[in-house]
C-alpha positions as a Markdown table, in Angstrom:
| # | Residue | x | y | z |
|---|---|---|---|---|
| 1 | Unk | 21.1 | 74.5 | -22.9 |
| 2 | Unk | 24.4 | 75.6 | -21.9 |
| 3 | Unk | 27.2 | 73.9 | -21.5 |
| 4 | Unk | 30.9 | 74.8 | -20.0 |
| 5 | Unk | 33.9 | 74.1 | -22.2 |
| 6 | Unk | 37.4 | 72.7 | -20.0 |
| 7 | Unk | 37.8 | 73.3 | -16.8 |
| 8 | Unk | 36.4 | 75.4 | -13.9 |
| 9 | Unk | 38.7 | 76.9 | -11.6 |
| 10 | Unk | 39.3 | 75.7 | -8.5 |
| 11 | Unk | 37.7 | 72.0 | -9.7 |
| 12 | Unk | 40.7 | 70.2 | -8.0 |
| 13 | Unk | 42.7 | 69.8 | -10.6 |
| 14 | Unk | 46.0 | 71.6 | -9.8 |
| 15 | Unk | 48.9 | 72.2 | -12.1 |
| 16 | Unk | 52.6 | 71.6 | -10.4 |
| 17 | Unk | 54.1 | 74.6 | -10.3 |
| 18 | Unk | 56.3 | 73.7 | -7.2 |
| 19 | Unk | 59.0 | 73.2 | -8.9 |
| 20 | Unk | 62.7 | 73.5 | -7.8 |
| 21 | Unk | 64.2 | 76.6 | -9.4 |
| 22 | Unk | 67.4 | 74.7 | -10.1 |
| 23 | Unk | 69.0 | 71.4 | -10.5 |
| 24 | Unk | 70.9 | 71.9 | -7.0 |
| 25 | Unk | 67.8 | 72.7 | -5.1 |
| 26 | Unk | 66.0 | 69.6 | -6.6 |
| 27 | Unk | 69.5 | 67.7 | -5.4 |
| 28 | Unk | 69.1 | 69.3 | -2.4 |
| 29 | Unk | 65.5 | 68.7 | -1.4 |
| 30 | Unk | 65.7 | 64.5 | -2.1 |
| 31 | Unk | 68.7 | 64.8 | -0.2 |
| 32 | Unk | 66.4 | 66.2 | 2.5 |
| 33 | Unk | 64.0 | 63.0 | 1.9 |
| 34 | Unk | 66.3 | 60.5 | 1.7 |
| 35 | Unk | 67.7 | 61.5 | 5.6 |
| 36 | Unk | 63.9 | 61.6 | 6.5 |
| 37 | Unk | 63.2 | 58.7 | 5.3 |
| 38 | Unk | 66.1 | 56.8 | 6.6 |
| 39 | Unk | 65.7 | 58.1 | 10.2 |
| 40 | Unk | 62.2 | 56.9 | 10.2 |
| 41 | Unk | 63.2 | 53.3 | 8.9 |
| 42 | Unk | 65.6 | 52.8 | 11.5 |
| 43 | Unk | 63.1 | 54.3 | 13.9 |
| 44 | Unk | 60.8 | 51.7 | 12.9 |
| 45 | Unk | 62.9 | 49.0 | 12.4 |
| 46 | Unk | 63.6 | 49.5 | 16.2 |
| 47 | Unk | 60.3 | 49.6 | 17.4 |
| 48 | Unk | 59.2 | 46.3 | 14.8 |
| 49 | Unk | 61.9 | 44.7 | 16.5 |
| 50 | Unk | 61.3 | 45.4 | 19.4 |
| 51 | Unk | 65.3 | 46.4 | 20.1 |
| 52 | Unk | 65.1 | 49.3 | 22.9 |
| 53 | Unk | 67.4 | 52.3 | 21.6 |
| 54 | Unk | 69.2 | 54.3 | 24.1 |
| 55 | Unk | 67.6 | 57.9 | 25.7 |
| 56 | Unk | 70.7 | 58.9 | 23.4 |
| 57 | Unk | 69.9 | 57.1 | 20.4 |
| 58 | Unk | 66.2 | 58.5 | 20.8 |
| 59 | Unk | 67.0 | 62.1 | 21.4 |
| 60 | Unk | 69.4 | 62.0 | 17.9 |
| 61 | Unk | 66.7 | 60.8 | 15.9 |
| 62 | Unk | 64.2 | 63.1 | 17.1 |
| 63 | Unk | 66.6 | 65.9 | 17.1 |
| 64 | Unk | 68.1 | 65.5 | 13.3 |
| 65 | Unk | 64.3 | 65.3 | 12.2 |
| 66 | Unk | 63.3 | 67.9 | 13.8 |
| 67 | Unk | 66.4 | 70.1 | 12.0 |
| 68 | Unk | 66.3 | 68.7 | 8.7 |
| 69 | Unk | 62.3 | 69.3 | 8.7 |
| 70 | Unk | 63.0 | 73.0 | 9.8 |
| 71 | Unk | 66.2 | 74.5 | 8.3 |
| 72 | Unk | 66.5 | 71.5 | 5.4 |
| 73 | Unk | 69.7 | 69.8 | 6.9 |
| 74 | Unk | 71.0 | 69.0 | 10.6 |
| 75 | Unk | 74.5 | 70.8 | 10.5 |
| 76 | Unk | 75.5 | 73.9 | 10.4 |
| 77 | Unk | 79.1 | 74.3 | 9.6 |
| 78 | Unk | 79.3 | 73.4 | 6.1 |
| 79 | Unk | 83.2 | 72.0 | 6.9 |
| 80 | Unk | 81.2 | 68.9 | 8.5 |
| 81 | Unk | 79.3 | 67.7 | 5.3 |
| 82 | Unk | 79.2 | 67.4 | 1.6 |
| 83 | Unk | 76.9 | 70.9 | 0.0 |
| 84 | Unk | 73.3 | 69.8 | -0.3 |
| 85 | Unk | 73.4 | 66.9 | 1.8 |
| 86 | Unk | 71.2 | 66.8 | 4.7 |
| 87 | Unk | 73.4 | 64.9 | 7.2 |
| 88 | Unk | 76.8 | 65.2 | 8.0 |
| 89 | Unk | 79.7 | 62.9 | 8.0 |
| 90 | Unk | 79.2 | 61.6 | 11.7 |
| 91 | Unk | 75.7 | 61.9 | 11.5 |
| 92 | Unk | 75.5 | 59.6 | 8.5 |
| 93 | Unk | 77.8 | 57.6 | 10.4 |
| 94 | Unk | 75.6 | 57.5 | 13.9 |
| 95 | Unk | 72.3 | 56.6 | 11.6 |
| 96 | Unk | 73.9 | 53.7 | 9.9 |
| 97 | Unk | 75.3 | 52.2 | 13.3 |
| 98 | Unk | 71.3 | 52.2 | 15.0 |
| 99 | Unk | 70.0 | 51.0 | 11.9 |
| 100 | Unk | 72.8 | 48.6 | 11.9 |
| 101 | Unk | 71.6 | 47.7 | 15.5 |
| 102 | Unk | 67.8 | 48.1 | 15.0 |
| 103 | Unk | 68.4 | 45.3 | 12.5 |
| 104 | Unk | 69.8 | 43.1 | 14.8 |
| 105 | Unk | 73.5 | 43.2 | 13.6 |
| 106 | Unk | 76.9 | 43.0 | 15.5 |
| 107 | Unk | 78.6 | 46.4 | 16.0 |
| 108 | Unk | 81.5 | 47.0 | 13.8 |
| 109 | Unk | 84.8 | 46.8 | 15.5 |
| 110 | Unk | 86.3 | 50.1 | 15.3 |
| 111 | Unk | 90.0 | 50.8 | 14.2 |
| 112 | Unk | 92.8 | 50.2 | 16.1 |
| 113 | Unk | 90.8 | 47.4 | 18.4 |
| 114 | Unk | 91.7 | 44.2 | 18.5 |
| 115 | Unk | 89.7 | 41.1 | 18.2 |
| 116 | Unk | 89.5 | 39.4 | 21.6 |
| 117 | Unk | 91.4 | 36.1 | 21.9 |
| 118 | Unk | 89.4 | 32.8 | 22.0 |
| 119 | Unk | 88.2 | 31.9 | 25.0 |
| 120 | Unk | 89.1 | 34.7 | 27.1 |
| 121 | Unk | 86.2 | 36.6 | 28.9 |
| 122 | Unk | 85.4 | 40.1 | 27.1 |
């Protein structure tokens, strides 16, 4: 009677060997699943609300997924976000405001607009 010591190949046991080769790229891909992850929480947060988002609103999620899936981040020019972040400034920005609305909350006044008097029609 023979018997097989360890393993066989291919017995589904695999061994990670997809590791980043540095500490930026590691940085750089859970900066990559962070945005995903957020843009699908709003997303859903939305639709569990049942809050319709704007043609707009839909396009920019779809879209920045789409780019962050493919090249690893949704900007180009490097001037328009921090290095190994997925989203830029304004996109970060955009995000927080549907999520901000998916949730259900009031729109942040933006600078330099004044808070309408009392009583006075908007």
């Amino acid at each position: 009677m023979k018997r097989s010591a360890g393993l066989k190949q291919g017995s589904g046991f695999k061994a990670k060997t997809d590791k980043p080769a540095s500490p930026f790229e590691a940085e750089r891909e859970a900066a990559r699943r962070k945005a995903l992850n957020a843009l699908k929480r709003a997303k859903r947060a939305a639709d569990k609300a049942g809050i319709p988002l704007s043609d707009w609103e839909g396009e920019f999620i779809e879209g920045v997924s789409d780019r962050i899936r493919t090249y690893g981040r949704a900007f180009g020019d490097p001037e328009k976000g921090a290095p190994g972040q997925a989203l830029s400034a304004m996109q970060g920005r955009k995000l927080k405001e549907i999520t901000a609305k998916a949730n259900g909350e009031e729109p942040k006044r933006r600078w330099g607009r004044r808070k309408p008097p009392e009583g006075a029609p908007e």
